[in-house]
N, CA, C and O atoms as a GROMACS GRO file, in nm:
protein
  584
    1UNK      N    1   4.306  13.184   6.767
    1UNK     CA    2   4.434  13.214   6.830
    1UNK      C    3   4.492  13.343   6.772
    1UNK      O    4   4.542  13.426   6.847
    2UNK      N    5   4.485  13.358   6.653
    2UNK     CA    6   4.520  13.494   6.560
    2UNK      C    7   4.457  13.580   6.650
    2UNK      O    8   4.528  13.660   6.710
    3UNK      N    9   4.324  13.578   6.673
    3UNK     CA   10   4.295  13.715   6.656
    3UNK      C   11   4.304  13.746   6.783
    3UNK      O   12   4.308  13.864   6.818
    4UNK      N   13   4.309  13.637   6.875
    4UNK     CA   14   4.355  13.690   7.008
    4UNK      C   15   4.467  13.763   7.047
    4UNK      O   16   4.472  13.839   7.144
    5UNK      N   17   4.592  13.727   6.938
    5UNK     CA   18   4.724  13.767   6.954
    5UNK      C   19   4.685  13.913   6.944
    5UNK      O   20   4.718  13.992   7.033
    6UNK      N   21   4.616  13.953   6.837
    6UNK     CA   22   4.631  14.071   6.777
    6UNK      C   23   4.535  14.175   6.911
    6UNK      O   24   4.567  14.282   6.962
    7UNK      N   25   4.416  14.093   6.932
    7UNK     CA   26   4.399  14.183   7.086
    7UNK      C   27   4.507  14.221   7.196
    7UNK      O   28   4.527  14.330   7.248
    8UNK      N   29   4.557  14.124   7.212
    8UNK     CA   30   4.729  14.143   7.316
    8UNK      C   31   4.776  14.278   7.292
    8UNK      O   32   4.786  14.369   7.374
    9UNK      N   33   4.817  14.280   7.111
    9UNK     CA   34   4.904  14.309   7.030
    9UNK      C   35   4.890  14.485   7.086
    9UNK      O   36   4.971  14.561   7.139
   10UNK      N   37   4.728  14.500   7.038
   10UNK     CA   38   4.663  14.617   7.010
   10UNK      C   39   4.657  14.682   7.207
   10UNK      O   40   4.679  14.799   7.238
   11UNK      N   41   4.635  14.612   7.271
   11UNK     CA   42   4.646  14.628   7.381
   11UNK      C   43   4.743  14.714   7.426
   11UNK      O   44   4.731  14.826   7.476
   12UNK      N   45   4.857  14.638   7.400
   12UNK     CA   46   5.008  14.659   7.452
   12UNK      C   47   5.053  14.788   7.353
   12UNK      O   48   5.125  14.878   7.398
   13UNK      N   49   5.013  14.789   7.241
   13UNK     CA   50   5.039  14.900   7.171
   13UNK      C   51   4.976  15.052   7.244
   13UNK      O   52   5.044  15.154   7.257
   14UNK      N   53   4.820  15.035   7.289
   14UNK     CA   54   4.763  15.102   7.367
   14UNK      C   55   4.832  15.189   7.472
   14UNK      O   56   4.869  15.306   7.476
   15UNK      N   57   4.836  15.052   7.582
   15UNK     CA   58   4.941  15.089   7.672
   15UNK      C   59   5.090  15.200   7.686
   15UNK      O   60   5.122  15.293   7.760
   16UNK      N   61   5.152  15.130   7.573
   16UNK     CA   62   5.262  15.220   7.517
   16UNK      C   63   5.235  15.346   7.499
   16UNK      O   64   5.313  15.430   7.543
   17UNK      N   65   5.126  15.382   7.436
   17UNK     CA   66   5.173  15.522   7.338
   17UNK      C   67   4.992  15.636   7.398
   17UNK      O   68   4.930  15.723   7.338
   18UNK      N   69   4.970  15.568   7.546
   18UNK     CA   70   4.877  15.623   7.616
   18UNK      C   71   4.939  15.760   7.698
   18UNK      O   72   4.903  15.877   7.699
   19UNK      N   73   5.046  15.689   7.762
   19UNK     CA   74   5.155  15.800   7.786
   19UNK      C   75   5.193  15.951   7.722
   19UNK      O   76   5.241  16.056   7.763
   20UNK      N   77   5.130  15.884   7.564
   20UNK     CA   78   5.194  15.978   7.476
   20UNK      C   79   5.121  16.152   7.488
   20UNK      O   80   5.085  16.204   7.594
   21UNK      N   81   5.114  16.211   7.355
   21UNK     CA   82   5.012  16.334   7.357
   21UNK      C   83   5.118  16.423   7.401
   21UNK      O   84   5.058  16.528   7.423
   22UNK      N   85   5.182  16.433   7.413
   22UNK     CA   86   5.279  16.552   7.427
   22UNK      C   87   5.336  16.540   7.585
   22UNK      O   88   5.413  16.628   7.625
   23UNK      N   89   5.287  16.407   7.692
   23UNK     CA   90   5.345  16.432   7.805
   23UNK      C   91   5.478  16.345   7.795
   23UNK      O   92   5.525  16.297   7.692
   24UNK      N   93   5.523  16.336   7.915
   24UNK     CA   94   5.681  16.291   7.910
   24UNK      C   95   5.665  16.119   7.901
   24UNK      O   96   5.592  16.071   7.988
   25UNK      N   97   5.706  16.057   7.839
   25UNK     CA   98   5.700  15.903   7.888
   25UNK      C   99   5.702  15.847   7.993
   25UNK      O  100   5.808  15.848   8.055
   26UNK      N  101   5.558  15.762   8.063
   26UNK     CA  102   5.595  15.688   8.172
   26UNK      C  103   5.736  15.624   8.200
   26UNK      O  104   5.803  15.593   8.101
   27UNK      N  105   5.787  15.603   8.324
   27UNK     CA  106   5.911  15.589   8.364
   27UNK      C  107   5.863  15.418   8.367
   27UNK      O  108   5.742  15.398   8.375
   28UNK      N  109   5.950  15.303   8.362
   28UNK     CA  110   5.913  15.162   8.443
   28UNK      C  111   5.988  15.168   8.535
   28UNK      O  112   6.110  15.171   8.528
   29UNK      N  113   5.916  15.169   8.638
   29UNK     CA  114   5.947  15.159   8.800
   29UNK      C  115   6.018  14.997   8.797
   29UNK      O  116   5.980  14.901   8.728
   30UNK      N  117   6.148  15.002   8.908
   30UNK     CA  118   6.195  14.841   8.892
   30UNK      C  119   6.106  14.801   9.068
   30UNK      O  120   6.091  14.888   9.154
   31UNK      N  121   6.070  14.689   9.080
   31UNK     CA  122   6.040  14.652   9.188
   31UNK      C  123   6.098  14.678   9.261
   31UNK      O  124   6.216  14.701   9.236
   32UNK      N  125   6.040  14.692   9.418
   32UNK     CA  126   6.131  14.700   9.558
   32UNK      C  127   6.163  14.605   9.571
   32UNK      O  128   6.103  14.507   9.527
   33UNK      N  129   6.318  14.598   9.664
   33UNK     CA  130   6.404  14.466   9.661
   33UNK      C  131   6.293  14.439   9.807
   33UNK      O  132   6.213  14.515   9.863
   34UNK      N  133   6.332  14.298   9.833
   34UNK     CA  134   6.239  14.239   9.946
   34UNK      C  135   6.381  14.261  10.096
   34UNK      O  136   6.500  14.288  10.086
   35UNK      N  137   6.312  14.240  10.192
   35UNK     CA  138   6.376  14.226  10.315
   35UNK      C  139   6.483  14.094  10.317
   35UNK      O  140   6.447  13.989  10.264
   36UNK      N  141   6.597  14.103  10.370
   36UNK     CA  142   6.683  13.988  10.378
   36UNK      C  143   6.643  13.917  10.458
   36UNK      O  144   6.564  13.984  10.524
   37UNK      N  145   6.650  13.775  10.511
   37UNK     CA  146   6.572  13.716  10.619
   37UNK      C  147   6.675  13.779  10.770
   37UNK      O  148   6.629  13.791  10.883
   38UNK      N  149   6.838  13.817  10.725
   38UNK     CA  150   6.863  13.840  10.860
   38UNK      C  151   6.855  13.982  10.916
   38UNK      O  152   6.917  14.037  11.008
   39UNK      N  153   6.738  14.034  10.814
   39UNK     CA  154   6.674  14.099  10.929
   39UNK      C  155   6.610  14.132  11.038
   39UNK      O  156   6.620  14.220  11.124
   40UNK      N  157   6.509  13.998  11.007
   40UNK     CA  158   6.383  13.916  11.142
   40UNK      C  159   6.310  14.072  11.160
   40UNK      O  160   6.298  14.139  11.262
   41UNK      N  161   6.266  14.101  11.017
   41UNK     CA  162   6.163  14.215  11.065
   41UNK      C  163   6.028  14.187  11.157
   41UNK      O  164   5.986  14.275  11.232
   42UNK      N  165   5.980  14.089  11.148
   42UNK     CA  166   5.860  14.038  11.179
   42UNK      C  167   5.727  14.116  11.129
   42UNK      O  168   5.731  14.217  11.059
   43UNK      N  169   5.645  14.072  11.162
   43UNK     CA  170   5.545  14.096  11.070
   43UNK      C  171   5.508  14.257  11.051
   43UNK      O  172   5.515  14.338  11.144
   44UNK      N  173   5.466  14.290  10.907
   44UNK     CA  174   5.420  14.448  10.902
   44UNK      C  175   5.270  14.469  10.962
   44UNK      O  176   5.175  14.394  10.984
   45UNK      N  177   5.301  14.627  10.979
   45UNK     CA  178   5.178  14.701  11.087
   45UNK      C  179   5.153  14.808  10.999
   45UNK      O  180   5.250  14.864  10.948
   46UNK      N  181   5.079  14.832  10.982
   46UNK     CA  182   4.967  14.971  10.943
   46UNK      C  183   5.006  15.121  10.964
   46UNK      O  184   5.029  15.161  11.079
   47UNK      N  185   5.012  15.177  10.892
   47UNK     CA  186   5.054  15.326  10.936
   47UNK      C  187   4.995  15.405  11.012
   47UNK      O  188   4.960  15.491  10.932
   48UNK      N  189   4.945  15.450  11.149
   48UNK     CA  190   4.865  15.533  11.193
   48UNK      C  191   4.758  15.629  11.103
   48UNK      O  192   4.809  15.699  11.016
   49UNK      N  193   4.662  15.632  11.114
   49UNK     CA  194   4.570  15.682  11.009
   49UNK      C  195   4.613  15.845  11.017
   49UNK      O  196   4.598  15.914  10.916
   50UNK      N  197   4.662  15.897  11.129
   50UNK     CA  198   4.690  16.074  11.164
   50UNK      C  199   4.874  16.078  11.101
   50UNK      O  200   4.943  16.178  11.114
   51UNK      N  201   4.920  15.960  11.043
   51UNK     CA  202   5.031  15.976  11.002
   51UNK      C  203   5.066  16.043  10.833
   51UNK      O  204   5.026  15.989  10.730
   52UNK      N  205   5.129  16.137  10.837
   52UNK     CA  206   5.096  16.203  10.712
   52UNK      C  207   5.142  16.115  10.586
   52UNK      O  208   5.248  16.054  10.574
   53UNK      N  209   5.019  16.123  10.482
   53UNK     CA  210   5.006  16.059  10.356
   53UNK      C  211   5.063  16.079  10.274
   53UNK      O  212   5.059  16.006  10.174
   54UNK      N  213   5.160  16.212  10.283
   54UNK     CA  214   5.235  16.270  10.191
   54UNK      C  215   5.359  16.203  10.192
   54UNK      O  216   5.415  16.168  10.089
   55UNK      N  217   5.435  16.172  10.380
   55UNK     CA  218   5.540  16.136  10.411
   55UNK      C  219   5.586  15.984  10.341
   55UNK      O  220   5.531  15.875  10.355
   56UNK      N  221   5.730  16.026  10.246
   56UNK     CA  222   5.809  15.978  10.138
   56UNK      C  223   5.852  15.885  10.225
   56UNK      O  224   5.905  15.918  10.331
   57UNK      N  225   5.827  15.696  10.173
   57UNK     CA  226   5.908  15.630  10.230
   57UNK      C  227   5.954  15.527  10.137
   57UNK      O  228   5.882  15.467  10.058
   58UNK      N  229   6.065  15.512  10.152
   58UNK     CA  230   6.134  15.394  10.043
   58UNK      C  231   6.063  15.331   9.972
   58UNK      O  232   5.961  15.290  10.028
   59UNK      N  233   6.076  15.306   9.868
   59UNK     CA  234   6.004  15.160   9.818
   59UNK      C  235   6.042  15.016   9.897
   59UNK      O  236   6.147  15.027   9.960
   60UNK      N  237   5.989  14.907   9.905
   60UNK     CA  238   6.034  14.805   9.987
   60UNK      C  239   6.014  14.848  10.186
   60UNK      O  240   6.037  14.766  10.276
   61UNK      N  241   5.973  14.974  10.206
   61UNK     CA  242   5.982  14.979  10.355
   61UNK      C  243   5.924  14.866  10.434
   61UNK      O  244   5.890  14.779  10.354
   62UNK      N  245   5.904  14.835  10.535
   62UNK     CA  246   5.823  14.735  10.560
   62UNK      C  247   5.813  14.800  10.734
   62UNK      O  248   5.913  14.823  10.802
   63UNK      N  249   5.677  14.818  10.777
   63UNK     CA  250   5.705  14.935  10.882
   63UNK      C  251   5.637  14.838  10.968
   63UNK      O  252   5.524  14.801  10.936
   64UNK      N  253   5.718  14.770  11.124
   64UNK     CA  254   5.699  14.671  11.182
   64UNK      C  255   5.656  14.735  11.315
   64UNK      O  256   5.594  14.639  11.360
   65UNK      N  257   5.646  14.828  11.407
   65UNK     CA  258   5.582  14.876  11.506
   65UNK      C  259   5.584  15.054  11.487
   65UNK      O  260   5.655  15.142  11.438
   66UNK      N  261   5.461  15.037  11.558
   66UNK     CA  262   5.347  15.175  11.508
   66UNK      C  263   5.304  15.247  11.686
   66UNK      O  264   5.243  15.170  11.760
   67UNK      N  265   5.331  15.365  11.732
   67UNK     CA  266   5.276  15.383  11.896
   67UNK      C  267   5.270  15.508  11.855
   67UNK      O  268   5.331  15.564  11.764
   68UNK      N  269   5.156  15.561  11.962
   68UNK     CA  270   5.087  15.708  12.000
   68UNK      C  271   5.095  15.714  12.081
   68UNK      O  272   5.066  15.622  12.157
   69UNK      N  273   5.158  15.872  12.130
   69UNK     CA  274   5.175  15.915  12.294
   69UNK      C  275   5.071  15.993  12.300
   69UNK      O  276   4.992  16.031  12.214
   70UNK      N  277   5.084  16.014  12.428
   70UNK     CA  278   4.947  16.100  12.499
   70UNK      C  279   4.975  16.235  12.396
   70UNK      O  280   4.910  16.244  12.292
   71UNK      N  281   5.055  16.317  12.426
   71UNK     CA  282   5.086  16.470  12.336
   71UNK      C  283   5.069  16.403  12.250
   71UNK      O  284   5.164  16.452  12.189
   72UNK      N  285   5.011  16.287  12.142
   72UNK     CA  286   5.005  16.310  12.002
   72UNK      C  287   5.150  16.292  11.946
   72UNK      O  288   5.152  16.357  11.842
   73UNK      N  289   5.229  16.254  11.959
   73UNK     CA  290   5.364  16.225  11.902
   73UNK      C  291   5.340  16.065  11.849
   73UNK      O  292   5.306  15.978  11.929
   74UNK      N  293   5.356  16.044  11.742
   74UNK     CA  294   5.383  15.950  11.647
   74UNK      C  295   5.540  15.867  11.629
   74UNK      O  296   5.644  15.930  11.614
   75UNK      N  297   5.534  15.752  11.632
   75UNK     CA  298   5.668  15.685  11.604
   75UNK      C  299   5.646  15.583  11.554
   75UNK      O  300   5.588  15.497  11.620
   76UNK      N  301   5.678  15.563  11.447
   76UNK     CA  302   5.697  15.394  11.362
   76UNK      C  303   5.857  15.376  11.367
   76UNK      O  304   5.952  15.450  11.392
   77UNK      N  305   5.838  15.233  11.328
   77UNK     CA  306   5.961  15.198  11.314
   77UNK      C  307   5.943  15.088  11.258
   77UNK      O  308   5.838  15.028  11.279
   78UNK      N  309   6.062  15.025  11.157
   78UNK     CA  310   6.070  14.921  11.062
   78UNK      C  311   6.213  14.927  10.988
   78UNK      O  312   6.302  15.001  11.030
   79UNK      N  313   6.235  14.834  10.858
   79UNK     CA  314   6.326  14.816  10.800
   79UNK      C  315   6.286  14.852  10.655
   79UNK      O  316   6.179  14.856  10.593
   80UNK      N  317   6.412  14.875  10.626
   80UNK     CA  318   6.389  14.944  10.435
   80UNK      C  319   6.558  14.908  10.399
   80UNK      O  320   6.660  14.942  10.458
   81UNK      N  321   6.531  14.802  10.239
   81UNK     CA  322   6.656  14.715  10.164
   81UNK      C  323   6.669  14.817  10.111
   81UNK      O  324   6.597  14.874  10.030
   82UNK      N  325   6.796  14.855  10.172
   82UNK     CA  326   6.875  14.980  10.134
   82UNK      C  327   6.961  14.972  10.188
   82UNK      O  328   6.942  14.917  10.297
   83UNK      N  329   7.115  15.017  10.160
   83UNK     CA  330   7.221  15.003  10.219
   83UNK      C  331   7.177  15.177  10.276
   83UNK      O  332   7.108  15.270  10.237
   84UNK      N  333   7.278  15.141  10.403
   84UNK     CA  334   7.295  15.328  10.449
   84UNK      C  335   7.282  15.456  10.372
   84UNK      O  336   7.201  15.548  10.388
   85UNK      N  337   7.379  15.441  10.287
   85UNK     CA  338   7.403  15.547  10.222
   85UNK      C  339   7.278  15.558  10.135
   85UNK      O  340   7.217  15.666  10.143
   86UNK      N  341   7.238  15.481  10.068
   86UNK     CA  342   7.076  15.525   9.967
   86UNK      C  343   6.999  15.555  10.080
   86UNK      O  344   7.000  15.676  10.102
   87UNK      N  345   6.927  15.487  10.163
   87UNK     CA  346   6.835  15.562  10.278
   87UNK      C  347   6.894  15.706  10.267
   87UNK      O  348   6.818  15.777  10.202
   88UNK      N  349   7.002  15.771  10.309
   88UNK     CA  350   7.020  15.855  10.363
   88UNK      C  351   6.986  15.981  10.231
   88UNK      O  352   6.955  16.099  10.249
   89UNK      N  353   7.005  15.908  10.102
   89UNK     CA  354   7.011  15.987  10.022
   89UNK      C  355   6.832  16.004   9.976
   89UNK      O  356   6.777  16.113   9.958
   90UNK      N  357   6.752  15.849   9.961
   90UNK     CA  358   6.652  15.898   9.989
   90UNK      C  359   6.608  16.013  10.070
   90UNK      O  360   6.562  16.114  10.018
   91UNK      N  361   6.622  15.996  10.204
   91UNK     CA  362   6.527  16.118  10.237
   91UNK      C  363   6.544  16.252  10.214
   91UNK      O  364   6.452  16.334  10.204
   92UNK      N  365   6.723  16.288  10.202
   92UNK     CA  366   6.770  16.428  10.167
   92UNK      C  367   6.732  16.427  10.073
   92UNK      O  368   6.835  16.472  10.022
   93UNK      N  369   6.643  16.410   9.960
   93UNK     CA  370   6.609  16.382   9.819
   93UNK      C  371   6.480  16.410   9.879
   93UNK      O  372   6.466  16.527   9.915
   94UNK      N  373   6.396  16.344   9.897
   94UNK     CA  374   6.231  16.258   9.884
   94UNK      C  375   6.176  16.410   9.978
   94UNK      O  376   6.124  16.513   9.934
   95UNK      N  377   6.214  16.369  10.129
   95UNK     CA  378   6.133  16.485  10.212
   95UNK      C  379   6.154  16.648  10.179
   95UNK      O  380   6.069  16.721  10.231
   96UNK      N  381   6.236  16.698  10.116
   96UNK     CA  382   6.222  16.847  10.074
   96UNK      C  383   6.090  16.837   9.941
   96UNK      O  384   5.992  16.912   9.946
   97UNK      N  385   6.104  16.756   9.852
   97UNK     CA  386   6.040  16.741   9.741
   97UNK      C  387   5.879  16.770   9.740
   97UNK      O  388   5.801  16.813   9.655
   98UNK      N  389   5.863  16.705   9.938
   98UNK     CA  390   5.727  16.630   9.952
   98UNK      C  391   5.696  16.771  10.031
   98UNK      O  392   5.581  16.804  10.059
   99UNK      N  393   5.815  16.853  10.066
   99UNK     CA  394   5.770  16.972  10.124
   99UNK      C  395   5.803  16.994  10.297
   99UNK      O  396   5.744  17.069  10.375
  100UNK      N  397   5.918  16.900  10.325
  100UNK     CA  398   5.912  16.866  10.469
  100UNK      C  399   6.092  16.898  10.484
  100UNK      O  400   6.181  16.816  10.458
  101UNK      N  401   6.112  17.046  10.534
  101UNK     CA  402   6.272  17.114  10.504
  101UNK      C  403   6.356  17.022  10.650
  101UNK      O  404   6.328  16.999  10.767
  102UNK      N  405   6.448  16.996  10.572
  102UNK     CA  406   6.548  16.902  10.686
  102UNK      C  407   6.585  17.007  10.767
  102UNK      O  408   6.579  17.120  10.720
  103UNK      N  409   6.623  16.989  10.886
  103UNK     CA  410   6.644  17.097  10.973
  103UNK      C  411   6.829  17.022  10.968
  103UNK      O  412   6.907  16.999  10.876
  104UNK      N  413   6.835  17.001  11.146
  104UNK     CA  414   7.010  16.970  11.205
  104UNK      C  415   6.995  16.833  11.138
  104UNK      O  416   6.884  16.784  11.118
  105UNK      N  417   7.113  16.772  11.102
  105UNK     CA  418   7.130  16.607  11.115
  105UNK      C  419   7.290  16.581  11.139
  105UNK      O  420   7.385  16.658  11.153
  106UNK      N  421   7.275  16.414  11.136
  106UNK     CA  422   7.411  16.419  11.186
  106UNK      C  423   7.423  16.257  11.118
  106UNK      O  424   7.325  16.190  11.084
  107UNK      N  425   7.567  16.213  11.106
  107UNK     CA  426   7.558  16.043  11.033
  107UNK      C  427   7.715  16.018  11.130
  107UNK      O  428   7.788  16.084  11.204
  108UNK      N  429   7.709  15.916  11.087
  108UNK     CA  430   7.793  15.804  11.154
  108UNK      C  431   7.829  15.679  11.108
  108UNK      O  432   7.785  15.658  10.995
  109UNK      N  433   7.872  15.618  11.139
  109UNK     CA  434   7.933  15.538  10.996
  109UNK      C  435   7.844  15.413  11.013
  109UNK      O  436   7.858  15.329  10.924
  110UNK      N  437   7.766  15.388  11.097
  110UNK     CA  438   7.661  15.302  11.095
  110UNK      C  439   7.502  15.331  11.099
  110UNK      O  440   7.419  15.239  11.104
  111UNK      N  441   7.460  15.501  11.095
  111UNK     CA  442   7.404  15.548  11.192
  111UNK      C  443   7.372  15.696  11.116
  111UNK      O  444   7.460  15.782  11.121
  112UNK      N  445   7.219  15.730  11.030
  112UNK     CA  446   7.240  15.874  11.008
  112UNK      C  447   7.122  15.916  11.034
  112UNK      O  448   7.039  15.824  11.039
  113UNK      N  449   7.060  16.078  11.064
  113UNK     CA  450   6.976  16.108  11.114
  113UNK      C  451   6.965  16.265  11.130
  113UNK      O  452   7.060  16.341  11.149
  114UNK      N  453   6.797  16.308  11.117
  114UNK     CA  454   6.816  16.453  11.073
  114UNK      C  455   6.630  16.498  11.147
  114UNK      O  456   6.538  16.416  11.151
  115UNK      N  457   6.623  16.614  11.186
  115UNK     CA  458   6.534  16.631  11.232
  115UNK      C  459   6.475  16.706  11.094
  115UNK      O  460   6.562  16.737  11.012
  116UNK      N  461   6.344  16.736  11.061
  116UNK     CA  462   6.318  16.811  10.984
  116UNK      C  463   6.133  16.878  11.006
  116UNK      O  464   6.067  16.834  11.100
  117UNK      N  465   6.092  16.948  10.942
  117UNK     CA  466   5.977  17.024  10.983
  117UNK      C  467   5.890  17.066  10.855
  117UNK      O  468   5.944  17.127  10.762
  118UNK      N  469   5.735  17.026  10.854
  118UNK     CA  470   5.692  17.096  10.765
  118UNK      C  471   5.538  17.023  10.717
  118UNK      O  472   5.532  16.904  10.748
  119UNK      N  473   5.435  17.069  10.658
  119UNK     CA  474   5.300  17.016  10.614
  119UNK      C  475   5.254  16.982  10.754
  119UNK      O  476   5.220  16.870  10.793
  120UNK      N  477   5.258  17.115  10.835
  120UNK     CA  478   5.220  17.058  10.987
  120UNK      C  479   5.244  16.941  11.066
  120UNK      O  480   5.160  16.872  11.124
  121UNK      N  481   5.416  16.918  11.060
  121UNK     CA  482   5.466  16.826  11.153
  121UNK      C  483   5.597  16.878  11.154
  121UNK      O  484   5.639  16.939  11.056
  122UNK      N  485   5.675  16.857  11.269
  122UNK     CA  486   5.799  16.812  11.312
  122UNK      C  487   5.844  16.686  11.354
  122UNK      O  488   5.766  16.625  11.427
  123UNK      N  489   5.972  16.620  11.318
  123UNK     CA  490   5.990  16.535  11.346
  123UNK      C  491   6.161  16.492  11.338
  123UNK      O  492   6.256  16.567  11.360
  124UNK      N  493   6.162  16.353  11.301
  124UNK     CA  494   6.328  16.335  11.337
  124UNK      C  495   6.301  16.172  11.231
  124UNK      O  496   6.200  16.103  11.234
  125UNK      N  497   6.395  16.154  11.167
  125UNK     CA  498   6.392  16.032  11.104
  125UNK      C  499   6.542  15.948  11.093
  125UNK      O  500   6.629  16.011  11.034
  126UNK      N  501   6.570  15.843  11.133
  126UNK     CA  502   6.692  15.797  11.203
  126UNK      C  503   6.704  15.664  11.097
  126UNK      O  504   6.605  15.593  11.076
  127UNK      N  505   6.809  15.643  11.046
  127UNK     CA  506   6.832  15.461  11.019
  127UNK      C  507   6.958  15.430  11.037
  127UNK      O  508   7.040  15.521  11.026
  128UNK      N  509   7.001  15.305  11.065
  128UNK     CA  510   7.074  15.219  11.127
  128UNK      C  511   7.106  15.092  11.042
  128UNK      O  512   7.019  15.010  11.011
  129UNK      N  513   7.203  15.085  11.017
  129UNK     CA  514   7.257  14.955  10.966
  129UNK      C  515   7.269  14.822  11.058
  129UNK      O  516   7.330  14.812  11.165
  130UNK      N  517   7.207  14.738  11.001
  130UNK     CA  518   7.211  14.612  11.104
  130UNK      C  519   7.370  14.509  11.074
  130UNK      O  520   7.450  14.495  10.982
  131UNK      N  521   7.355  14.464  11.186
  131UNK     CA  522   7.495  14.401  11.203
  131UNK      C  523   7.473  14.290  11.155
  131UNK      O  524   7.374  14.223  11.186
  132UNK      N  525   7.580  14.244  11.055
  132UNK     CA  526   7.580  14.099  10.976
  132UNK      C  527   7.457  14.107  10.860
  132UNK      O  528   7.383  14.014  10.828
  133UNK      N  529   7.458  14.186  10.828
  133UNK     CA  530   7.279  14.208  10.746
  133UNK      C  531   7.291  14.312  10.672
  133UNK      O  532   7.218  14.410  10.689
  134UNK      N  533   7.393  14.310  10.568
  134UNK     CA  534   7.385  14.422  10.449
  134UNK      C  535   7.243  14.423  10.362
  134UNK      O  536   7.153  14.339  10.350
  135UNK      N  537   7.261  14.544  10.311
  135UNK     CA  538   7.147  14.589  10.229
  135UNK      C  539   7.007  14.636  10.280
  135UNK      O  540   6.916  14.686  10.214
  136UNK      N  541   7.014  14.602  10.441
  136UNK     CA  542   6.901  14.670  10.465
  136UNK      C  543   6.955  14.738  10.626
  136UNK      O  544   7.048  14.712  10.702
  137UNK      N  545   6.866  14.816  10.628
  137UNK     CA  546   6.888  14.922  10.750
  137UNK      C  547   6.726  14.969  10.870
  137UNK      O  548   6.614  14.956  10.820
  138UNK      N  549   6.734  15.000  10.962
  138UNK     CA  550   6.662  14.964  11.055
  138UNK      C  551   6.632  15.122  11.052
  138UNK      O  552   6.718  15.209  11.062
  139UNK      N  553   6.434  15.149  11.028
  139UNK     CA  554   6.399  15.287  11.074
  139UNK      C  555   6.336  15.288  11.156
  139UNK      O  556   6.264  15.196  11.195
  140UNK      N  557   6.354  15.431  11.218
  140UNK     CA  558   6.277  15.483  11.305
  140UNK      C  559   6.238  15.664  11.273
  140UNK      O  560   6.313  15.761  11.278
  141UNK      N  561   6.090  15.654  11.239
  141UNK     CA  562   6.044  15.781  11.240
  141UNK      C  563   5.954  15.847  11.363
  141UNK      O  564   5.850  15.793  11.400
  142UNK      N  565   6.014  15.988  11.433
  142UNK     CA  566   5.894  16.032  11.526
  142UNK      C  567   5.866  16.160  11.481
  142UNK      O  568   5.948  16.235  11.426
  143UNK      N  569   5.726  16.190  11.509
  143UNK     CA  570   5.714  16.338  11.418
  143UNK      C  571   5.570  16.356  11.522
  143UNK      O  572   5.499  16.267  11.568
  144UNK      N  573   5.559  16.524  11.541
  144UNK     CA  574   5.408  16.555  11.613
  144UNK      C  575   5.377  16.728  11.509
  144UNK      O  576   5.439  16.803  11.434
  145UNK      N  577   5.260  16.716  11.564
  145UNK     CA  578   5.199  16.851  11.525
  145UNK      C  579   5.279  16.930  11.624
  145UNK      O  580   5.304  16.881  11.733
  146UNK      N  581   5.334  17.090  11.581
  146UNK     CA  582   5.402  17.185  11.699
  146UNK      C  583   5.226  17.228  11.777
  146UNK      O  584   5.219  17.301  11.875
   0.00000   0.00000   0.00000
């Protein structure tokens, strides 16, 4: 039993100070909060494989319908536990970072949304607060190659 502890021990010590060497300390990420039930997301769908890998999405997203138009235009849509205002701040945050410059947008007190362009796409990314159902908000992303 000792010497098992001390494997743990040595382990976890590992772990810790692997980070180290002169780079910055790993951060501990807190889990994504889960979906409220009165959201009725229904079940998650797959990201289009031509949907860019780079494109920043919440932690917790849960992306519930996925369609391709003939021109190649892309649209998901789903829910992400986030009140309004963090979504909104996510993406003015996340998509310049990832390299994707916000273009026009516009918000509303239930309601914010911004077109933006870049890593060979244009697009528009919209969320919505659901009624009776704090903490999470309803997306919709469409984006194509120009």
């Amino acid at each position: 039993m000792l010497q098992r502890a001390a494997v743990v021990w040595i382990a976890l010590l590992a772990v810790i100070f692997a980070g180290g060497c002169g780079s910055k300390p790993a951060l501990v990420s807190t889990p994504a909060k889960s979906l409220p039930p009165c959201a009725k997301a229904g079940p998650a769908v797959g990201l289009p494989p031509d949907f860019p890998s780079n494109f920043p999405l919440p932690p917790g997203a849960v992306i519930t319908s996925s369609q391709r138009y003939e021109r190649g235009a892309i649209v998901v849509g789903g829910f992400i536990p986030l009140e309004l205002k963090d979504a909104v701040a996510f993406f003015k945050g996340k998509l310049p970072a990832a390299g994707y410059q916000l273009l026009e947008g516009d918000a509303e007190m239930d309601e914010a949304e911004s077109t933006f362009s870049g890593q060979g796409f244009r697009g528009k990314w919209k969320v919505n607060g659901l009624l009776n159902c704090p903490g999470v908000v309803a997306l919709t992303i469409a984006l194509s190659k120009p």
